[in-house]
N, C-alpha and C positions, 0 to 999 in steps of 0.2 A: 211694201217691199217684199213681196213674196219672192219676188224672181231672186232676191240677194240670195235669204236663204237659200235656194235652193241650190246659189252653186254657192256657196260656203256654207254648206250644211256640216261640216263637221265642227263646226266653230269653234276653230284655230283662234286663238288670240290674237294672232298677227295677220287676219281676216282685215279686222279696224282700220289697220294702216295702209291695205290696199284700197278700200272705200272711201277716207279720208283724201288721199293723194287723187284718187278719182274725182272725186266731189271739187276737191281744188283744182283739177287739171280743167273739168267741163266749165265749171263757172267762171276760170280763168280766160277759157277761149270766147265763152259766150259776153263777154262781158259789155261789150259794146252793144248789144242788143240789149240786153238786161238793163243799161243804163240809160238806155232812149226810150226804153218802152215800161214806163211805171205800171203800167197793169199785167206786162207780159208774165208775172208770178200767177195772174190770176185768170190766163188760158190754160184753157184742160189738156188739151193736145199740148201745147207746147212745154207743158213740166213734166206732160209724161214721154215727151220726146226727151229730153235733160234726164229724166230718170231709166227711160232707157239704156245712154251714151253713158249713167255715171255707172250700172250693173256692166256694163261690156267693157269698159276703160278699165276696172276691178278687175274683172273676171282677165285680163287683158295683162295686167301689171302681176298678178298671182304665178300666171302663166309664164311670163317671163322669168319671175323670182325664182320658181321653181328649176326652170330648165336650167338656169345659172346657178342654182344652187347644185345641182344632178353632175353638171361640168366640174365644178372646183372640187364636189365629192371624189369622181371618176380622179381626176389628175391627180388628187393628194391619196387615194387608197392605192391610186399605181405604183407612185413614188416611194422606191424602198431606201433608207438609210436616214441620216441624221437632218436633224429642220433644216439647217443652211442649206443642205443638198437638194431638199424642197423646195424652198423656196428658189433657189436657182433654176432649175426644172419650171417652174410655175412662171418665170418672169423669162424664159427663151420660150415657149410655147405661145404664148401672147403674141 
C-alpha cells in the first residue's frame, strides 16, 4: 500500500478512520461479487482494483473532512460575541 502512504504521508492519526470507513464503504458495495465469486480474493487484477477504489474512497472522504472542517473553522472565527449568538448564526446559515 504504498499509494496510501503517499497521500497520508503526514500520518494523522485520524488517517485510520478514513481508510477503515473506505475499506467498509468498497467491500460494502462489492459485496455481492465478493459473495458469488469464492476465489475472487484470489484475482490479482481484481484486489488491486478494490485496493485502488479503497486509496481514492480515503483520499475522497479526508478531502471532504477537511473542506467541512475549513467551513465550520471560517463560520465560527467570523462570528463575534457570545456562544448562543454562534450558534445561532451557525444554524441560519445552513
Amino acid at each position: 500500500m504504498n499509494t496510501c502512504k503517499s497521500l497520508f504521508h503526514n500520518e494523522d492519526p485520524g488517517d485510520e478512520a478514513y481508510l477503515t470507513l473506505a475499506i467498509q464503504t468498497v467491500l460494502y458495495n462489492h459485496r455481492e461479487h465478493l459473495l458469488q465469486l469464492p476465489d475472487s480474493l484470489s484475482c490479482e487484477p481484481y484486489l488491486q482494483e478494490l485496493s485502488a477504489e479503497i486509496v481514492r474512497r480515503a483520499h475522497k472522504f479526508k478531502q471532504v473532512a477537511e473542506a467541512a472542517a475549513r467551513r465550520i473553522d471560517m463560520r465560527v472565527y467570523d462570528v463575534k460575541g457570545a456562544q448562543m449568538e454562534c450558534i445561532t448564526r451557525l444554524e441560519t446559515k445552513n
